[in-house]
N, C-alpha and C positions, 0 to 999 in steps of 0.2 A: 660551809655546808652546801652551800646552792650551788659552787663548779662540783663539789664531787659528786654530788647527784646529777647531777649535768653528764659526770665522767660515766658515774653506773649505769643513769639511761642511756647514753650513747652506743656504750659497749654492750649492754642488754639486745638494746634494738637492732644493732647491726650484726648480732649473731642471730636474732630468732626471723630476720631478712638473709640468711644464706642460704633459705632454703628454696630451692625454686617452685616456681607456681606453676598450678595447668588452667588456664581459662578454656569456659564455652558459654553457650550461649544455647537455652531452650529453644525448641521452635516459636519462630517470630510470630506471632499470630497477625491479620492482617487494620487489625485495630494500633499495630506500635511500628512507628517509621524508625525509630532509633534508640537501643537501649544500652546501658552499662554492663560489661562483661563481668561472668560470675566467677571467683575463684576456690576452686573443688576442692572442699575440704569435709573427709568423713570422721567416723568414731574410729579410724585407724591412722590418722592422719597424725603426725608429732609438727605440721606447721601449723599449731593453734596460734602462736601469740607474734606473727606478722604483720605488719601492716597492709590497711586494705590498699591503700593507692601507691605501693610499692612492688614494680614487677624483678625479679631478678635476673640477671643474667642467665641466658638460658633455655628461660623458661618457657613453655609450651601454650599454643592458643590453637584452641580446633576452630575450623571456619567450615560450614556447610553449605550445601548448595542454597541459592537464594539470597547468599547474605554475604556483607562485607566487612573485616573488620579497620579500625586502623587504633593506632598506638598514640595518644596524646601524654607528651612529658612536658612536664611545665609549658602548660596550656598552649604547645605547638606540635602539630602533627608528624612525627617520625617516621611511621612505619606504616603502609599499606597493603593490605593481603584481599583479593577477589578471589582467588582460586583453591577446594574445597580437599578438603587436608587438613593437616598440622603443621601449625608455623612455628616455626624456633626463634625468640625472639634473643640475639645472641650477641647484640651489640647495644645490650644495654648499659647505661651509666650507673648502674648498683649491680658491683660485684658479687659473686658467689663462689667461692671453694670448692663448689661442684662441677663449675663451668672453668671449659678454657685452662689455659697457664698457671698451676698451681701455685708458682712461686709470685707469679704477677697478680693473681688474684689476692692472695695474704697482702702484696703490698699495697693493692687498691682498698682491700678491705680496712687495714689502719688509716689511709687517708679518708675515708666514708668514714671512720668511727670519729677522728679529730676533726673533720667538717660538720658534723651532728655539734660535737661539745661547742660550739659558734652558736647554734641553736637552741641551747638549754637543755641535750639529748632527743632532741626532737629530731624528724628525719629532715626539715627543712628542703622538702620536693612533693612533688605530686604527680604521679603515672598513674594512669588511665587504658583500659579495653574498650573501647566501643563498637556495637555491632549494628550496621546498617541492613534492614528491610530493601533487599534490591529486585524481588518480584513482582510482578502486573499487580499493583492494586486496584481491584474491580470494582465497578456497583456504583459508581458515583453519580447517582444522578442530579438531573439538570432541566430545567425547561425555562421559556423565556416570560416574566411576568409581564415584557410589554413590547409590542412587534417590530419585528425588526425588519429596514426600508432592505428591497432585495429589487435589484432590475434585470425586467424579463429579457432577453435579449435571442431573437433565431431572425439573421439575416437572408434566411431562404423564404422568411413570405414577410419580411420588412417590418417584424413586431419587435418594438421598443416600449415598454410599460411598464412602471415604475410600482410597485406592492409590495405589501407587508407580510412578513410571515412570522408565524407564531411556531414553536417546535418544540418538543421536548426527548429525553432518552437518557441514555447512559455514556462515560467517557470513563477510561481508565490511563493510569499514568506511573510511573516508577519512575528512580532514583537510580540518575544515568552518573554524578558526578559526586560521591558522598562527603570530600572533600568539602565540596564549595559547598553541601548540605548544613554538615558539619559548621564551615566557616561561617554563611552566611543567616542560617536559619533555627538550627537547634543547638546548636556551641555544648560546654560542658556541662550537661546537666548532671543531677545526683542518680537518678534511678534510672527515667526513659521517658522520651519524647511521642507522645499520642499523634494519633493520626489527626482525630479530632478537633487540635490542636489548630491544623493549619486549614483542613477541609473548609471552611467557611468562604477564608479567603482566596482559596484557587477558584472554589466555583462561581465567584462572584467574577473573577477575571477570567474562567472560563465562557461566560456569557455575553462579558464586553466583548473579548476577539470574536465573537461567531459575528460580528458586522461587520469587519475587516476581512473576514476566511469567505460570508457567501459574497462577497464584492470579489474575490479571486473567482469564485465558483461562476459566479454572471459571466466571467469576460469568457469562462467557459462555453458559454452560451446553452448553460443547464437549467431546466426550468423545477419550479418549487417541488415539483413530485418525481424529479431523479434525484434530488440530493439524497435519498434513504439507497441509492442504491450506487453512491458514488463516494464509500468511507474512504476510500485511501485518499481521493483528492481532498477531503474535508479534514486530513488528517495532516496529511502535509501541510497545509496549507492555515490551522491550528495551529501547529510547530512555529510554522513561520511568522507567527505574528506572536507566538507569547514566546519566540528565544530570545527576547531580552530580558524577562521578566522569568522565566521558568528555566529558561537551559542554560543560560547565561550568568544567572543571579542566583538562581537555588540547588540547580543541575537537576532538574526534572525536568521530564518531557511527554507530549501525549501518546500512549500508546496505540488505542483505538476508539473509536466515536462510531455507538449506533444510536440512529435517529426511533420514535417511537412515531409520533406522530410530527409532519411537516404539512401544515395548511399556509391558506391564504383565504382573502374575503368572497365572497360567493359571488359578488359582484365584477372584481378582476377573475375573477376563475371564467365566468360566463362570458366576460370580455374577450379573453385568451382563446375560449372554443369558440366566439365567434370569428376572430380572423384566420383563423384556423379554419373554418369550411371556404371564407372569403378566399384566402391564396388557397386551397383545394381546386376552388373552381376556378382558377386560372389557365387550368389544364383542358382543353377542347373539349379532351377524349370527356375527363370526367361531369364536365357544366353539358355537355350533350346525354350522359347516362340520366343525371341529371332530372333536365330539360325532360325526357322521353318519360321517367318516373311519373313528374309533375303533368305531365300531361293524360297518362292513362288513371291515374287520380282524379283528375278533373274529368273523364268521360264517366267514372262511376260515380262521381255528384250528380255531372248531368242527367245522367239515366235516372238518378233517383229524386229530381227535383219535385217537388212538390207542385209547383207550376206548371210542370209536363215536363217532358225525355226533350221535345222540341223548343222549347224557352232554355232549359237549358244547355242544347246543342248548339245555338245560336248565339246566347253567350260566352262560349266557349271557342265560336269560330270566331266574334270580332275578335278575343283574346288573341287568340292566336295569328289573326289578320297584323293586328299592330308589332308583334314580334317577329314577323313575316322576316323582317332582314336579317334574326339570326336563329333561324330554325335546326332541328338538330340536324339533320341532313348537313346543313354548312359547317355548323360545330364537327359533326363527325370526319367532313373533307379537311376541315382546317389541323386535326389530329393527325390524320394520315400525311399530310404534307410534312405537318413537324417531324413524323417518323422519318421521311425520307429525307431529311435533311440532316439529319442526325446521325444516320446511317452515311449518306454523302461526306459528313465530315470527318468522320473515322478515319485514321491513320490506315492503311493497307498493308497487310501483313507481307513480310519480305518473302523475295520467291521460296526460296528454299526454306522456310519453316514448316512446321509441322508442330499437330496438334498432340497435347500428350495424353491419357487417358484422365488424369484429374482437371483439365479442360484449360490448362495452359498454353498460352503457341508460345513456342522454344526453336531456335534458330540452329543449339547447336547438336551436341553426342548426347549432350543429359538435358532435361528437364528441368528449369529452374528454382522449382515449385516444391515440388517432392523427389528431384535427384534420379526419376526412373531413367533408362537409356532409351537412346530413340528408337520406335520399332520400325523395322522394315515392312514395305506395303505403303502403299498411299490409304490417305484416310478418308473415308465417306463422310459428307456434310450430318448423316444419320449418326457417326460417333463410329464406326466399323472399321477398323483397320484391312485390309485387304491384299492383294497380290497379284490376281488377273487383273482382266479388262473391267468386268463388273463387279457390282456388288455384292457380297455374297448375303447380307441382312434385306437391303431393300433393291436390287437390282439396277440402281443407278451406275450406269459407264464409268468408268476412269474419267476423270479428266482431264482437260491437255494443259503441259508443260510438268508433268508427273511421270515421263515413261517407265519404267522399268524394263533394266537387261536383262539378257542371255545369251551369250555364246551360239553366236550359228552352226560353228565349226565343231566343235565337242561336247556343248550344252551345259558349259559351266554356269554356274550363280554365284555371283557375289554377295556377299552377307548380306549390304546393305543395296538391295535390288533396286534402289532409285539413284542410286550415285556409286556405277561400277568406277572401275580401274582403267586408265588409257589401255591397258592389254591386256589379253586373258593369259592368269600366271597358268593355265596348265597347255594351249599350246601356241600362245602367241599371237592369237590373231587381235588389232585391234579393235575395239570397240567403237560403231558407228548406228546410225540410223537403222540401220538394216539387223541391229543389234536387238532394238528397242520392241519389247511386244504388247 
């Protein structure tokens, strides 16, 4: 009695499996990374009595935007679809009469019926839809419970300072790899895999890499109040420290990180503004503006002393007696000298360049800057391109080694009136000194 009920489930089963199926999948909502695909069956539907984890040959799976599906047949992944359409899934191992080679399907379909009867009528397989969540999942917020060592680093005024910072905001991330998601992370469940699920543990390993990401950020030589304004560097550099763990391991990656708040203790913050005025005044020009500040300050104390204008005018002059060697006057010659030395070591622009109007010097036809052509005229130091001897904006001469020709003999012009032609193509004569006006 047990094979032939064996025989009638086998035969039952693998005729109410020839029908083929059409999976989808509802909108993903952004609470579920991964769910079980559904197969569409109405009150018109005559495939009531197939099984659920048998797909047929054939058979249809719609895929939308956002999402990815793939095909698990005895618990290895077959089939993969990103792209949003209808996929035919058409090499599958459960024949159907509806699909493909009629005569070769009848013979697959008895071999599926007498591989069942080995099973007791059972289907002895298991296929699977699964649909992956592959959009930005938002909102995840983060902040540090306990601060994190950050070093200050700007070799233009020689500050090295080693602080803390505390931070918090939002980061978001999706499912670059559903594969190794799949493989590594949520496998074959029965219904669908929650976000909530895993959220706990990313964000706990998203808060260990940010000691690693702003140690990338420092050699940037970024200080604690540009990181809110430097995501992509904070983002790359997030990547890079959890792709063994995240892109690697699960095939997630982060998509973007904004900061809410980035502090540090009020005590390095006050540290930081002061070497910061300290290399300020490194500068003549500015420790002499300074200097002159501090001192017309101190003639309105003096004026107002309470001891008299003359106590405190005298106070004020030993003051300035003992600073005597580096009064602003000195400060102000010692700036102007830097100027001129600075200008002294300037590379010198090659003879025949020329300046372009977006304030490039360009040597050749075009501009290298913004592509404009060179114009004819020599250019005034005011920015004025010109043609005569003088200026036509501020009146300044031409200057020498700038001539510009013309033809003594006919009064031709060449296009570009600072660099004619050995000859004039209209009657020949060459072009010399006498040329030049």
């Amino acid at each position: 009695m047990g094979l032939i009920k064996a025989a009638v489930g086998a035969l039952g089963g693998t005729l109410a499996d020839q029908w083929k199926e059409f999976f989808y999948c509802e909108a993903l909502p952004p609470t579920i990374l991964m769910t079980k695909g559904q197969k569409r069956i109405t009150s018109r539907s005559s495939n009531t009595k197939g099984n659920d984890n048998i797909i047929s040959n054939g058979s249809g799976i719609a895929v939308a935007d956002g999402q990815c599906m793939i095909i698990v047949d005895q618990g290895k992944v077959v089939e993969l679809c990103a792209e949003p359409g209808e996929f035919t899934y058409d090499t599958s191992s459960e024949p159907s009469i509806f699909a493909g080679n009629l005569g070769q399907s009848i013979l697959d379909t008895f071999k599926t019926m007498g591989r069942r009867i080995t099973y007791g009528g059972d289907t002895g397989k298991d296929q699977r839809v699964y649909y992956f969540n592959t959009k930005e999942l938002i909102d995840n917020k983060f902040g540090t419970p306990n601060p994190i060592p950050f070093r200050v680093v700007d070799n233009k005024i020689g500050l090295d300072l080693d602080t803390a910072v505390r931070c918090s905001g939002v980061y978001s991330y999706k499912i670059t790899d559903p594969i190794l998601f799949y493989t590594n992370v949520c496998g074959n469940v029965a219904d669908s895999y929650p976000r909530e699920t895993l959220d706990g543990q990313l964000k706990t390993e998203f808060i260990s890499a940010l000691q690693p990401a702003f140690g990338k950020l420092s050699e940037l030589e970024l200080r604690p109040n540009q990181i809110v304004t430097h995501n992509t560097e904070v983002e790359e550099a997030m990547n890079q420290v959890l792709s063994a763990k995240w892109r690697d391991l699960r095939g997630l990656e982060v998509v973007s990180v904004a900061f809410a708040t980035v502090t540090i203790p009020d005590e390095d913050s006050e540290k930081i503004r002061e070497l910061q005025r300290a290399a300020a005044l490194r500068d003549p020009g500015l420790a002499a503006g300074t200097l002159t500040a501090a001192q017309a300050e101190a003639m309105k104390s003096a004026a107002g002393n309470s001891a008299g204008a003359m106590t405190g005018f005298m106070g004020m002059g030993m003051a300035m007696n003992q600073g005597a060697a580096m009064n602003t006057q000195n400060l102000y010659a010692m700036s102007q000298q830097q100027q001129q030395q600075q200008q002294a070591a300037s590379p010198a622009a090659p003879a025949d360049s020329w300046t372009c109007s977006c304030g490039a010097v360009a040597t050749g036809k075009f501009c290298p800057e913004c592509g404009k052509p060179r114009q004819d005229g020599w250019t005034c130091s005011c920015g004025a391109v010109n043609k005569g001897k003088f200026c036509t904006q501020c009146g300044k001469p031409k200057p020498a080694g700038a001539p510009l020709y013309k033809c003594d003999k006919c009064g031709w012009e060449p296009e570009d009136p600072a660099h004619p032609p050995k000859f004039c193509p209209e009657c020949g004569d060459p072009f010399d000194e006498k040329d030049a006006r």
